[in-house]
Structure formats: structure tokens, C-alpha cells
Biotite code that builds the C-alpha atoms (Angstrom):
import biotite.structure as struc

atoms = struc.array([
    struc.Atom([13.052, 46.016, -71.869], chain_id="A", res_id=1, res_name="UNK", atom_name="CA", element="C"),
    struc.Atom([10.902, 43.773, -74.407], chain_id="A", res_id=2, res_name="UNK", atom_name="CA", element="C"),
    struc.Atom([7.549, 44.762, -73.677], chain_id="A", res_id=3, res_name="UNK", atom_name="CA", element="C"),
    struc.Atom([5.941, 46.042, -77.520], chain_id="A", res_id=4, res_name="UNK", atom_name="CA", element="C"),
    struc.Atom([3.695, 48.410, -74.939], chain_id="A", res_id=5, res_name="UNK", atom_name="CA", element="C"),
    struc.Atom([4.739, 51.678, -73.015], chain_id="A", res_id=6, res_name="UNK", atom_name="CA", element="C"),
    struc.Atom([2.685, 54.523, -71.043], chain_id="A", res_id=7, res_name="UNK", atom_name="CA", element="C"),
    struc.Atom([5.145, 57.166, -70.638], chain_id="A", res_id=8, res_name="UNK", atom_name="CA", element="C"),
    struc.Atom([4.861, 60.549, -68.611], chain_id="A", res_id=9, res_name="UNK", atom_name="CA", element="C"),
    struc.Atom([6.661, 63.910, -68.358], chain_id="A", res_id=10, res_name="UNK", atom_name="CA", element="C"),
    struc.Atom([5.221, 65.872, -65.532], chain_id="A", res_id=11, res_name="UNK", atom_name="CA", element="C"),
    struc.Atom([6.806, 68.528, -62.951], chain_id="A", res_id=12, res_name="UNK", atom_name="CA", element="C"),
    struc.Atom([4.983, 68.400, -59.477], chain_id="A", res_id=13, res_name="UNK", atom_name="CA", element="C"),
    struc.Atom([3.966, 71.282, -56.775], chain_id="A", res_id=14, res_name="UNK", atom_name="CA", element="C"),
    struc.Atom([6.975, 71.399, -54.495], chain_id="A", res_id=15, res_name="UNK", atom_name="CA", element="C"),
    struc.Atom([5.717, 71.069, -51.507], chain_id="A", res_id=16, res_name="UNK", atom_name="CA", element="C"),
    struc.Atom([4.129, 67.748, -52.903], chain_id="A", res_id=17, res_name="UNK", atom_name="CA", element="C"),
    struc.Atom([7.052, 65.599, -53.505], chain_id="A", res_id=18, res_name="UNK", atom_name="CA", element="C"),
    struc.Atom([8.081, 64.301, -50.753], chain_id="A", res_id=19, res_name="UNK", atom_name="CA", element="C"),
    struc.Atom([4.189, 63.167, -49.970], chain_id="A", res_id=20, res_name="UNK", atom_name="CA", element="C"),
    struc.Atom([4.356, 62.008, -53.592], chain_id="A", res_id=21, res_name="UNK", atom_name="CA", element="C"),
    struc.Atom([7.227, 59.932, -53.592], chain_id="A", res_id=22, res_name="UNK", atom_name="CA", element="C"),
    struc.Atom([5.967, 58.037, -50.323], chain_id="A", res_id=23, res_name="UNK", atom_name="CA", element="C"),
    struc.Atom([2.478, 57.117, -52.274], chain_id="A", res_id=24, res_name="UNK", atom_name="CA", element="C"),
    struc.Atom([4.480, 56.385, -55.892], chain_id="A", res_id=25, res_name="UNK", atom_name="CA", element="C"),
    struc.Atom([6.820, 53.669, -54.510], chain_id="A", res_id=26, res_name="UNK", atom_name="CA", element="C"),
    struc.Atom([5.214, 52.387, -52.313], chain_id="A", res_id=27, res_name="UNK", atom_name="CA", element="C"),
    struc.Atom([1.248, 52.475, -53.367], chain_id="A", res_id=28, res_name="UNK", atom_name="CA", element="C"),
    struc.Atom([0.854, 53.688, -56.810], chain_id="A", res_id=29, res_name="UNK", atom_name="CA", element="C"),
    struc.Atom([3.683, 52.106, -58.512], chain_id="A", res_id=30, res_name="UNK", atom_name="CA", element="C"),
    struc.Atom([2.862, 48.716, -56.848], chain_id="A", res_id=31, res_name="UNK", atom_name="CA", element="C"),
    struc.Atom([-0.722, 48.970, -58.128], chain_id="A", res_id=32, res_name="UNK", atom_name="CA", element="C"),
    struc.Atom([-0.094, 48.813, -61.087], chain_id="A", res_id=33, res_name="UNK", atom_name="CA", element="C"),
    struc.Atom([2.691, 46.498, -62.213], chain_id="A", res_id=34, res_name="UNK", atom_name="CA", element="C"),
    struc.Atom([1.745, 42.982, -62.342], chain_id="A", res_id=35, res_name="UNK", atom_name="CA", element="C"),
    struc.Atom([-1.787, 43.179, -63.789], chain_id="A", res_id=36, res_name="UNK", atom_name="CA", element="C"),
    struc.Atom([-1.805, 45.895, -66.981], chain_id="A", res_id=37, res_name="UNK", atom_name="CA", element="C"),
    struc.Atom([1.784, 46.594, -66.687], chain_id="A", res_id=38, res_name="UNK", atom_name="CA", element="C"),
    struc.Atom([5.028, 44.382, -66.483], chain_id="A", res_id=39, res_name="UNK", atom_name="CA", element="C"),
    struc.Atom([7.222, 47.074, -64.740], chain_id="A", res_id=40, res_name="UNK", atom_name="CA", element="C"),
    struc.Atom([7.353, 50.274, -63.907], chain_id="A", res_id=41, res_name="UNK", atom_name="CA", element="C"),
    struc.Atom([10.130, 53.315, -63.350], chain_id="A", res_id=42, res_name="UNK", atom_name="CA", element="C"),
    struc.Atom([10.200, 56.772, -62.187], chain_id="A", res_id=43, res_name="UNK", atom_name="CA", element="C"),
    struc.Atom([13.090, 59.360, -62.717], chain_id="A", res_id=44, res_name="UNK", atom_name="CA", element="C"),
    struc.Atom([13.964, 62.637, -61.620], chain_id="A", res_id=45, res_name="UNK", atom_name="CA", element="C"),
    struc.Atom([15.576, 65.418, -64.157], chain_id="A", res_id=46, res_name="UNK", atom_name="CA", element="C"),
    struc.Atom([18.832, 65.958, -64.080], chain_id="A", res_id=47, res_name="UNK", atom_name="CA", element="C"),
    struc.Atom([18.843, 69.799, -65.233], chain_id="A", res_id=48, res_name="UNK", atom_name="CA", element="C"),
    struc.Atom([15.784, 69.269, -67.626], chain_id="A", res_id=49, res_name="UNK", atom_name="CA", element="C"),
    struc.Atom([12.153, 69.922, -67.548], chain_id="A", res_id=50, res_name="UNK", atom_name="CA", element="C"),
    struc.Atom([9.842, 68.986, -66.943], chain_id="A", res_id=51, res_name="UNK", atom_name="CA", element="C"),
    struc.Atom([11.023, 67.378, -63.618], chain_id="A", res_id=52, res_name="UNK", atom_name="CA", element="C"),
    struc.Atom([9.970, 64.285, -63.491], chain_id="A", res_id=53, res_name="UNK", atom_name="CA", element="C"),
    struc.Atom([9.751, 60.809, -65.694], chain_id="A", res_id=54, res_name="UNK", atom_name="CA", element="C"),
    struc.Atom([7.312, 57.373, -65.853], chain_id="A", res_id=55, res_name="UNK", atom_name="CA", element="C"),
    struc.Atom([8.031, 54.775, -67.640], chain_id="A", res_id=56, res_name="UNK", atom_name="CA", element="C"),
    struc.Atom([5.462, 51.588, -67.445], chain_id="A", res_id=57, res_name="UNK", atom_name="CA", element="C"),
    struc.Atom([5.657, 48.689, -69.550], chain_id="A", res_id=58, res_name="UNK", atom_name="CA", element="C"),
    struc.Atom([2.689, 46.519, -71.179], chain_id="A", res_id=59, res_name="UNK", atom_name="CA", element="C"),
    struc.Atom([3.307, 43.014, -73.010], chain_id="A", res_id=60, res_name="UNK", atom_name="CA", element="C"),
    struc.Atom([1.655, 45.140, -76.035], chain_id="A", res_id=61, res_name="UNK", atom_name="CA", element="C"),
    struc.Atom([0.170, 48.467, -76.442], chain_id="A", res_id=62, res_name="UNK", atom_name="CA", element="C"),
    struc.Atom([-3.204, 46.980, -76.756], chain_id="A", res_id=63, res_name="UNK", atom_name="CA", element="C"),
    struc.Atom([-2.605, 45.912, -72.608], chain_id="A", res_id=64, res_name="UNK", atom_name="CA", element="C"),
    struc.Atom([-2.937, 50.138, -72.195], chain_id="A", res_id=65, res_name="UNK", atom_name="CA", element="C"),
    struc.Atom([-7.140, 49.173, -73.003], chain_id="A", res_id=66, res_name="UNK", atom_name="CA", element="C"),
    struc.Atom([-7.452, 46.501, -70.530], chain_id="A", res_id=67, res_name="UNK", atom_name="CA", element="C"),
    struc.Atom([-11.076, 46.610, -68.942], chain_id="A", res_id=68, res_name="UNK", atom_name="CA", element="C"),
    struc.Atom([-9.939, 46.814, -65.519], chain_id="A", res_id=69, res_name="UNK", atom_name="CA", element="C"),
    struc.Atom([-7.412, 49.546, -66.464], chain_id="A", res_id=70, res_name="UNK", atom_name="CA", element="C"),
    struc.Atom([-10.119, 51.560, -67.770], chain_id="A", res_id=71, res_name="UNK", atom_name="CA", element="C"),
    struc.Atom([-12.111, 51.221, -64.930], chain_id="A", res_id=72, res_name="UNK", atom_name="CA", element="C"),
    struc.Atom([-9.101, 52.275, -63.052], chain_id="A", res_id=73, res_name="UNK", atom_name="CA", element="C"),
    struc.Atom([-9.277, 55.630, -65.051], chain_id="A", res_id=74, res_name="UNK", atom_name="CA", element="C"),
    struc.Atom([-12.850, 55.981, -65.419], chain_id="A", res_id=75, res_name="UNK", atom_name="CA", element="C"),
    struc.Atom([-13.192, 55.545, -61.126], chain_id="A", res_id=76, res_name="UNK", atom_name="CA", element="C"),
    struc.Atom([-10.604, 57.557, -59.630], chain_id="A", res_id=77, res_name="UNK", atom_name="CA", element="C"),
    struc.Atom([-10.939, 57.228, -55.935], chain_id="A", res_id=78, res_name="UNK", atom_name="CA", element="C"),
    struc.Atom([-10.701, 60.900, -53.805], chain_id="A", res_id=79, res_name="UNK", atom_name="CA", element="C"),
    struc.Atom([-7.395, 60.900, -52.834], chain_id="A", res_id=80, res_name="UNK", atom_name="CA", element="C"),
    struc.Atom([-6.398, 60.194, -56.437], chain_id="A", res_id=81, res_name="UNK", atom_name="CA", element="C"),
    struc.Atom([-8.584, 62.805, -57.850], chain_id="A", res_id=82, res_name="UNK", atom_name="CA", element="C"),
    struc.Atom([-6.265, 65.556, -55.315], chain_id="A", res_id=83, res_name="UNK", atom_name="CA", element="C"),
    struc.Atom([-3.104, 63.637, -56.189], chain_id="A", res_id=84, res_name="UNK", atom_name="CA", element="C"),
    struc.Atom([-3.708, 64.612, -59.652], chain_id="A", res_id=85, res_name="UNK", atom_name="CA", element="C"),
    struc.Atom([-3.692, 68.188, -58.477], chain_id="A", res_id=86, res_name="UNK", atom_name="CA", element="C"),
    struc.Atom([-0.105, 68.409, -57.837], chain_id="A", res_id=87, res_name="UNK", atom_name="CA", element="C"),
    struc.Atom([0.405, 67.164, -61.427], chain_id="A", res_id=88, res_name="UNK", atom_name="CA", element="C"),
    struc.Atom([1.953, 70.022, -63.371], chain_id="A", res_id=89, res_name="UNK", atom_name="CA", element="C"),
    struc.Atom([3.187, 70.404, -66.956], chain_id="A", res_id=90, res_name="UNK", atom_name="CA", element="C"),
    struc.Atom([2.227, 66.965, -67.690], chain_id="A", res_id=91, res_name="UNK", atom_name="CA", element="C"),
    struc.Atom([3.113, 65.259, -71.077], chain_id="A", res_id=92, res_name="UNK", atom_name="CA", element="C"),
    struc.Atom([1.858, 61.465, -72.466], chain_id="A", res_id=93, res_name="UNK", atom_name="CA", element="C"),
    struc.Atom([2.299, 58.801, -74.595], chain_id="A", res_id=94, res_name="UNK", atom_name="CA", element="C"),
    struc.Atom([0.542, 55.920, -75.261], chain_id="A", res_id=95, res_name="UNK", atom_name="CA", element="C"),
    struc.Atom([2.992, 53.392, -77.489], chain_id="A", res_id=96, res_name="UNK", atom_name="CA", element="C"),
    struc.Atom([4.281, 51.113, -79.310], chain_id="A", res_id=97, res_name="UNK", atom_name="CA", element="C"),
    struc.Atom([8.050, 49.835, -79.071], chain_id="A", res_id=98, res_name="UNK", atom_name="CA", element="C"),
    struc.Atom([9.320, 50.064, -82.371], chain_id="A", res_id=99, res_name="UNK", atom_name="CA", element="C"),
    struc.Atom([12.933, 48.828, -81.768], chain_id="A", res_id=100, res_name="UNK", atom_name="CA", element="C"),
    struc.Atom([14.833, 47.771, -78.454], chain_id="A", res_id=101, res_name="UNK", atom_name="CA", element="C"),
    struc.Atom([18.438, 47.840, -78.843], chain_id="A", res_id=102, res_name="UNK", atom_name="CA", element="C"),
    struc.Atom([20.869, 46.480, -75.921], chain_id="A", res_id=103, res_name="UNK", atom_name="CA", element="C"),
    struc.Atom([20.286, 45.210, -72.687], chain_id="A", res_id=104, res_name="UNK", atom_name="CA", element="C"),
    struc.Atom([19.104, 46.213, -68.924], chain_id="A", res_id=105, res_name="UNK", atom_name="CA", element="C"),
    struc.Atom([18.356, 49.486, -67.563], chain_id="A", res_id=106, res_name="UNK", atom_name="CA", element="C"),
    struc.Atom([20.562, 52.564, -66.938], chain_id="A", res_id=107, res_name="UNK", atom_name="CA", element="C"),
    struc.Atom([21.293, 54.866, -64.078], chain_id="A", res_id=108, res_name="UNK", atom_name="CA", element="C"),
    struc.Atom([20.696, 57.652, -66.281], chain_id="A", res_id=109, res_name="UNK", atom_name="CA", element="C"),
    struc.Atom([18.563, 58.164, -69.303], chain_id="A", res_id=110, res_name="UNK", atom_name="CA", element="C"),
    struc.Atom([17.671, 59.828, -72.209], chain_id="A", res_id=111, res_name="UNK", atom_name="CA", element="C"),
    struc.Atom([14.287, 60.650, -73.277], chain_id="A", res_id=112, res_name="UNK", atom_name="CA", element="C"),
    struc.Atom([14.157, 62.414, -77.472], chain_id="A", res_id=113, res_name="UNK", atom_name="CA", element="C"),
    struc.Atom([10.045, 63.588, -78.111], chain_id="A", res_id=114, res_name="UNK", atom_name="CA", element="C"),
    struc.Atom([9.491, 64.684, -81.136], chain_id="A", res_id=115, res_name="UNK", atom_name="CA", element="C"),
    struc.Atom([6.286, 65.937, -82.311], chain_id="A", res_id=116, res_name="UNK", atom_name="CA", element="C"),
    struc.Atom([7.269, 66.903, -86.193], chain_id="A", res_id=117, res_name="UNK", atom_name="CA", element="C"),
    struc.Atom([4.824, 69.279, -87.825], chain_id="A", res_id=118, res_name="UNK", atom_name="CA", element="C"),
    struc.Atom([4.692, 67.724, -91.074], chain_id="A", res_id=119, res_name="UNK", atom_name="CA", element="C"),
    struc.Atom([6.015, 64.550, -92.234], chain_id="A", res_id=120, res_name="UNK", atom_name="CA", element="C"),
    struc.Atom([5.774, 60.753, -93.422], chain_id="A", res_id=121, res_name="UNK", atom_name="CA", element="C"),
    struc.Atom([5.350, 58.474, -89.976], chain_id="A", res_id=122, res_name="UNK", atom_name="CA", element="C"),
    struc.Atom([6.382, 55.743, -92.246], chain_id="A", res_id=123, res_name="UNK", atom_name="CA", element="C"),
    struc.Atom([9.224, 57.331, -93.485], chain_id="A", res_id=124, res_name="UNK", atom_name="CA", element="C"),
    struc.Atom([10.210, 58.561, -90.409], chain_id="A", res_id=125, res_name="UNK", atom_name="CA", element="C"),
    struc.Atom([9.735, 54.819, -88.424], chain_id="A", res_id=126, res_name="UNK", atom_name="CA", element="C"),
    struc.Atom([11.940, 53.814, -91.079], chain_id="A", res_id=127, res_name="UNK", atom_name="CA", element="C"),
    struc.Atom([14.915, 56.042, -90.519], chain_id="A", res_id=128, res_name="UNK", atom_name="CA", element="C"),
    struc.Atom([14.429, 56.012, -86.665], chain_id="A", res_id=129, res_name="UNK", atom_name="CA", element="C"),
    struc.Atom([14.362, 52.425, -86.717], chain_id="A", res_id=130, res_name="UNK", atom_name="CA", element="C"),
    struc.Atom([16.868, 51.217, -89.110], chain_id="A", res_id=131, res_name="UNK", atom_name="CA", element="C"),
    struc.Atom([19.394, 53.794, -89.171], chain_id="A", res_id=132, res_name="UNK", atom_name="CA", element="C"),
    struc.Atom([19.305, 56.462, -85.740], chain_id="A", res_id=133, res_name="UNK", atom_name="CA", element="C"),
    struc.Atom([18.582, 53.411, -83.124], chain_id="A", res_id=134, res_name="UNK", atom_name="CA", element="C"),
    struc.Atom([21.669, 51.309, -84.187], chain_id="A", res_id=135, res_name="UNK", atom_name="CA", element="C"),
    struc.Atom([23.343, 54.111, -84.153], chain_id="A", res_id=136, res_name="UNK", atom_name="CA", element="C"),
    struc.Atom([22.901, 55.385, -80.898], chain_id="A", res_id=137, res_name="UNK", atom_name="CA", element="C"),
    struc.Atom([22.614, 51.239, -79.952], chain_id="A", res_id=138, res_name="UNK", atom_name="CA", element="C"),
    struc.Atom([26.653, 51.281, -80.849], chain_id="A", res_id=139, res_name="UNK", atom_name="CA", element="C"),
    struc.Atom([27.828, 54.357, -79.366], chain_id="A", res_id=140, res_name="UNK", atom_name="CA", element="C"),
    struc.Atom([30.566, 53.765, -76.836], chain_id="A", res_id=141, res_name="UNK", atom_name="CA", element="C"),
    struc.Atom([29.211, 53.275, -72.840], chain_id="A", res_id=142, res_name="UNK", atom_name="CA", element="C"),
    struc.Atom([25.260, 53.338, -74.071], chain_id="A", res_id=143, res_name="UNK", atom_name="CA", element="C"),
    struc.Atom([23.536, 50.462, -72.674], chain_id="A", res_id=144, res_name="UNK", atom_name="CA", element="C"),
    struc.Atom([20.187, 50.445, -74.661], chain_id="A", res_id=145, res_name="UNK", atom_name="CA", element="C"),
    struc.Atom([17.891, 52.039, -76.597], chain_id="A", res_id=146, res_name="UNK", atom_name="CA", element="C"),
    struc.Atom([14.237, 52.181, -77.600], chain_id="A", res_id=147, res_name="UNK", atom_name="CA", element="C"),
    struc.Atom([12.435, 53.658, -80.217], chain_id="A", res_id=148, res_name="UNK", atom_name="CA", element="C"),
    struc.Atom([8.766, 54.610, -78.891], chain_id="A", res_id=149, res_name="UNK", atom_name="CA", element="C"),
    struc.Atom([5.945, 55.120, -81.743], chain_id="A", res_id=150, res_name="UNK", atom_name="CA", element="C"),
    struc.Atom([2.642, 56.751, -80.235], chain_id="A", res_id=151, res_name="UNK", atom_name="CA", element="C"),
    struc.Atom([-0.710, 55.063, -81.171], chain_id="A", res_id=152, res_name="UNK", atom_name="CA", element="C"),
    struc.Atom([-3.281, 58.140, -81.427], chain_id="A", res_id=153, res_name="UNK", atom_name="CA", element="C"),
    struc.Atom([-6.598, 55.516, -81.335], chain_id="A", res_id=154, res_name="UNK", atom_name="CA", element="C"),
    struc.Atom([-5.045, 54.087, -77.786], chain_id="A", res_id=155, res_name="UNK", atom_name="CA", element="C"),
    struc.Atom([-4.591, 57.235, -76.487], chain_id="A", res_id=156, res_name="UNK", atom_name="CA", element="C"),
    struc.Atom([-8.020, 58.228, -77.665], chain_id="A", res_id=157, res_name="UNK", atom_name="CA", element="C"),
    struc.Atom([-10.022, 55.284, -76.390], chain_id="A", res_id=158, res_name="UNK", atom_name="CA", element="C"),
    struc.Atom([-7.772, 55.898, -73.445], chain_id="A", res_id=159, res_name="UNK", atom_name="CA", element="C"),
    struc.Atom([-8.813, 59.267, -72.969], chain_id="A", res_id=160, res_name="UNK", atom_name="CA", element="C"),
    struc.Atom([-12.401, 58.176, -73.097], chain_id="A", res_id=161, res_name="UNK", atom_name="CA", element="C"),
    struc.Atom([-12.095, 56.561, -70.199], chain_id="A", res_id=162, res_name="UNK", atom_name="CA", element="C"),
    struc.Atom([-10.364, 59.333, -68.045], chain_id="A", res_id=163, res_name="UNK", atom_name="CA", element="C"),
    struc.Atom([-11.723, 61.469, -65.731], chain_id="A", res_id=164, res_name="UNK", atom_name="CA", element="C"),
    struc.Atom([-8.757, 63.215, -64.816], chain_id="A", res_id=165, res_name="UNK", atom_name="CA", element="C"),
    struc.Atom([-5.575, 64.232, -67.489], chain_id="A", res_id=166, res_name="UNK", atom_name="CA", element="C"),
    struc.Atom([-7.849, 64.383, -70.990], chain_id="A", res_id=167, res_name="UNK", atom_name="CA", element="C"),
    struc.Atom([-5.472, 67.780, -72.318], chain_id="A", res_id=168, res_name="UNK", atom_name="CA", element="C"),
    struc.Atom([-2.405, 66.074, -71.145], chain_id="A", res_id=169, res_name="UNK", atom_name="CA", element="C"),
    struc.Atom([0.346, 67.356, -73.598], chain_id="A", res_id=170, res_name="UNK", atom_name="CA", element="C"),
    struc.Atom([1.666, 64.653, -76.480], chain_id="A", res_id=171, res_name="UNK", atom_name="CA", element="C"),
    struc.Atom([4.393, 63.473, -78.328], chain_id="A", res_id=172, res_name="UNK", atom_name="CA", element="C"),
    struc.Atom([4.384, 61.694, -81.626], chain_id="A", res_id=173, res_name="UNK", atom_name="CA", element="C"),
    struc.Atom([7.823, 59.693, -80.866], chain_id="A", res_id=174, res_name="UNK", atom_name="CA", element="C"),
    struc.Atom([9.828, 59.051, -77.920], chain_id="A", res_id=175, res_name="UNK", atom_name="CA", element="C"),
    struc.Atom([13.757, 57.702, -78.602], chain_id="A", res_id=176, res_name="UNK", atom_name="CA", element="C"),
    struc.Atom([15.142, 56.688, -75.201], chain_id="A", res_id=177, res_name="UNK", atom_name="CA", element="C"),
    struc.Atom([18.685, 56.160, -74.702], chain_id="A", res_id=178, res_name="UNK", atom_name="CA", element="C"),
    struc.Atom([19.592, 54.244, -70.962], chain_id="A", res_id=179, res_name="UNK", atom_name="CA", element="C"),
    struc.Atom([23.603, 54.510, -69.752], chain_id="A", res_id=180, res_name="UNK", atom_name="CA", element="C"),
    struc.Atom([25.156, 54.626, -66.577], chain_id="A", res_id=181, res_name="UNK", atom_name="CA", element="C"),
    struc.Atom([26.357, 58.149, -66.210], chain_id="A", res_id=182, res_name="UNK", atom_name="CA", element="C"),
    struc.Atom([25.601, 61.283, -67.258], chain_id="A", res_id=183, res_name="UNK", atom_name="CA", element="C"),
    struc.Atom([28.473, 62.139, -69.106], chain_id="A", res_id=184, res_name="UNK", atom_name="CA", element="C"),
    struc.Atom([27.879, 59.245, -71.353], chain_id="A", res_id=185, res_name="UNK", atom_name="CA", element="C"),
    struc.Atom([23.993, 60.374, -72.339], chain_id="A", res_id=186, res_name="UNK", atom_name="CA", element="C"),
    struc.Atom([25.774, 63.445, -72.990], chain_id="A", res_id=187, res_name="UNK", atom_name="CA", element="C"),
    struc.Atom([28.562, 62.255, -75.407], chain_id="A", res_id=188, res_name="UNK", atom_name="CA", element="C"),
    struc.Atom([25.732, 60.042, -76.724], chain_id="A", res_id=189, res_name="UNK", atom_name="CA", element="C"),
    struc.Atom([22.929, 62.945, -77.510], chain_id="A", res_id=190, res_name="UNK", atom_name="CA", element="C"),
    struc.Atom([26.333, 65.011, -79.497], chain_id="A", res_id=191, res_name="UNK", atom_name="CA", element="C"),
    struc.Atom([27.563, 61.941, -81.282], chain_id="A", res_id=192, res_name="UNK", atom_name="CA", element="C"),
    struc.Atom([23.691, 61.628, -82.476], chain_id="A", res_id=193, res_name="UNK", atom_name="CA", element="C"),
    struc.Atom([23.079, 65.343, -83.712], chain_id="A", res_id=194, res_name="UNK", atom_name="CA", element="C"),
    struc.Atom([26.471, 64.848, -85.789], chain_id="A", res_id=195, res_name="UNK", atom_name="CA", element="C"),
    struc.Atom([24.770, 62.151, -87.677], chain_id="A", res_id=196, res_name="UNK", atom_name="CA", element="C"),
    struc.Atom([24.222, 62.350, -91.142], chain_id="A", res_id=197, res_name="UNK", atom_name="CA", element="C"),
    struc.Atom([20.657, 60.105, -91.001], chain_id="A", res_id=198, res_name="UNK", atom_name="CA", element="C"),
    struc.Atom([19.301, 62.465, -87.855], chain_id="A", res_id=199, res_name="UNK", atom_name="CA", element="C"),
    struc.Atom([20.414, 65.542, -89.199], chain_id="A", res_id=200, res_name="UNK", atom_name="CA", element="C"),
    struc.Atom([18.451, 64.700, -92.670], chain_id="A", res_id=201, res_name="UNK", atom_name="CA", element="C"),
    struc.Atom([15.012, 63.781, -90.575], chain_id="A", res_id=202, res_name="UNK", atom_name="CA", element="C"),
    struc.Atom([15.148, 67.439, -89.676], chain_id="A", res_id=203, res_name="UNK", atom_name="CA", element="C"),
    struc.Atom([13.835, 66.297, -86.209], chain_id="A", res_id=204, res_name="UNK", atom_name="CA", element="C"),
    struc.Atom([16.284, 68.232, -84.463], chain_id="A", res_id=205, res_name="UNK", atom_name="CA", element="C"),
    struc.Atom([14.747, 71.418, -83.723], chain_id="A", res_id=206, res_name="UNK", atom_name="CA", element="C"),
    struc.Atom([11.402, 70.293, -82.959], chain_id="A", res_id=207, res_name="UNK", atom_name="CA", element="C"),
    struc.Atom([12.689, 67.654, -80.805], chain_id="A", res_id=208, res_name="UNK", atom_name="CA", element="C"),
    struc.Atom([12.511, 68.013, -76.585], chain_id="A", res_id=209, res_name="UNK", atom_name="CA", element="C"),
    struc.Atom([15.558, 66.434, -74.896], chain_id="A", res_id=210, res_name="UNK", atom_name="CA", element="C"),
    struc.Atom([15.774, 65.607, -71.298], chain_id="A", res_id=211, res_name="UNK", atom_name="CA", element="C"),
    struc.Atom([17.924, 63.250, -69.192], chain_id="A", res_id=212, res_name="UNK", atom_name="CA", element="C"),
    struc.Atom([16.928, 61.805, -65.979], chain_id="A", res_id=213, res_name="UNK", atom_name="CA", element="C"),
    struc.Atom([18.459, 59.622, -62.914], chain_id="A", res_id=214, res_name="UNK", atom_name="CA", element="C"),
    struc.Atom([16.344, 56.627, -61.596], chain_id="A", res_id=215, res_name="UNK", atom_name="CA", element="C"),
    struc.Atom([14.459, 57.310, -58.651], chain_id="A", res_id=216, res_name="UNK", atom_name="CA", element="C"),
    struc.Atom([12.682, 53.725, -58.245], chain_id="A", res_id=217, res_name="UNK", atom_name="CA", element="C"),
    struc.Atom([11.671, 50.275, -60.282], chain_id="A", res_id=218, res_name="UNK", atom_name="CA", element="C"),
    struc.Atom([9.703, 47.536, -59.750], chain_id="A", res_id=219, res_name="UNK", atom_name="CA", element="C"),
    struc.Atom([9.027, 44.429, -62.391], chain_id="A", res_id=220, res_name="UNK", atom_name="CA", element="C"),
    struc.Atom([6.534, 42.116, -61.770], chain_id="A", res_id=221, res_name="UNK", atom_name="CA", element="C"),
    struc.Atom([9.511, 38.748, -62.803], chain_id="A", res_id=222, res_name="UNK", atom_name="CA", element="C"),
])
């Protein structure tokens, strides 16, 4: 994962939806939209977290996420998208930058950190998340890869301009993501991280959201 842009989502869906969901993701939605704005896209499903379900989509750069025909993507939704985006529930995004990619390839199983600190210096804090928490986690035993996720408020603005549907979406400042094979191994990853010294002094631990997920599907556009 090199792309320097992400759009990443948290969302849980109405139950009754999913299977009709899944059908249209892989195999419409997904498909849609890798190849022009985005170089690949991935979709997850919680493994005892919430909410339920993950996106990941990858730009070249962030400033991809404001390409004119993506906007007119957003600002055009055709009917049957406007009622898909009724069994959207819960949903948080991001509009970023990567930051730092660590490793190589994508896991089974990953990690997603968001942390939305009340108070603090973004440059101090890109600092210590970048130099010191992502090589950490980058060199903890069976963890594949890691990213550090910064979120660019004017994108998501501009972005949200464009919408018609998801404007009060929920937020996150930063998202760390940490890919591995199994779950035990996000696991021993996520408790070797809040033993260390440099995370425990960013205070990020309380206000931070964990949840791990299992890949459902992927598609690249190489």
C-alpha cells in the first residue's frame, strides 16, 4: 500500500441489508470505483468490534479524493444509491493523507486505531506517530504492515460540498492501521503497543477507538 491518498469508512448496516449489500459492493460498487479516482479498494467485516463493517480505498494522493468526476459522482447519486445509503448506519469517515507505510502486502486481519484527541499539537503528534509508534508496531513480531493515516479537514470539506448524501458522517482526526495474518497477532500487536513508552506519553490511549476486522473482498486496478 503506497498510495499518499485514502477514503476510509466505519459503518454498521441494517441486517436484513447485507446480504443485498455485499452482492452490489463486490461486484458493482467496488468495481466502480477503482481504476479511475481510486487505485484499490477493500472491505472488512468486524471481528467482535463496532461498528461492523470497514472500507478502505486508495488514491495516488489525497488531492485524487477532489477529482471532478468523483464529485459529480457525489453530487448525482442515482435512486438506487440514494436507498442504498439508507441501510448505512453508524457511519464514520476520513478523508487522508498517508503519513507513513511500513512493511509490505495486505493482511487477513487488520487493525484500525482512530483517534480524535481533544486538544493537542497535530505536528507534534505526526511526529511521534510517525517516527516513533509506526516503527514500532512496523517491528513487532508476525505484523505485516502498517500505515499511519492523517485526515485533511479542507478535503473532507470540499468533499462534503459536493455530497448529497453522508454530510454528518462521524470523523476521525488519525487512523493507525496495523495489517497481519491472524487475529491473535493484531492482538499481541495492539498490547505490545499500549506498553510503549512513546504511545503511552501521546496520551492517545483513552480517546482512541480500536477495532479489528477480517477481509471480506479487494480489488486493485494493477
Amino acid at each position: 500500500m503506497k498510495s499518499q491518498g485514502a477514503l476510509v469508512y466505519w459503518f454498521d448496516l441494517a441486517p436484513e441489508k447485507i446480504d443485498e449489500w455485499v452482492e452490489w459492493y463486490i461486484r458493482d460498487h467496488m468495481p466502480s470505483r477503482v481504476g479511475a479516482t481510486f487505485s484499490a479498494a477493500h472491505c472488512f467485516r468486524a471481528v467482535g468490534s463496532e461498528p461492523a463493517f470497514l472500507a478502505h480505498y486508495e488514491a495516488e494522493t489525497a488531492e485524487a479524493l477532489l477529482a471532478p468526476e468523483y464529485l459529480a459522482l457525489l453530487r448525482k447519486p442515482s435512486t438506487d444509491d440514494r436507498r442504498r445509503r439508507g441501510w448505512y448506519l453508524n457511519t464514520v469517515r476520513a478523508t487522508c493523507r498517508v503519513c507513513a507505510s511500513l512493511g509490505h502486502g495486505q493482511g487477513g486481519v487488520v487493525a484500525t486505531i482512530r483517534v480524535s484527541p481533544p486538544a493537542a499539537s497535530r505536528l507534534q503528534i505526526r511526529e511521534r506517530l510517525v517516527d516513533d509508534v509506526a516503527p514500532f508496531l512496523a517491528q513487532t513480531k508476525r505484523v505485516g504492515a502498517v500505515q499511519i493515516l492523517e485526515a485533511d479537514n479542507k478535503i473532507r470539506t470540499k468533499m462534503d460540498e459536493a455530497r448529497v448524501t453522508g454530510q454528518a458522517d462521524g470523523s476521525a482526526d488519525w487512523v493507525i492501521r496495523v495489517d497481519a495474518a491472524r487475529e491473535e497477532d493484531i492482538a499481541g500487536a495492539i498490547a505490545h503497543l499500549n506498553e510503549f513508552p512513546a504511545w503511552k506519553e501521546l496520551g492517545l490511549m483513552d480517546p482512541a477507538i480500536l477495532g479489528s476486522y477480517r477481509l471480506l473482498y479487494s480489488i486493485s486496478s494493477n
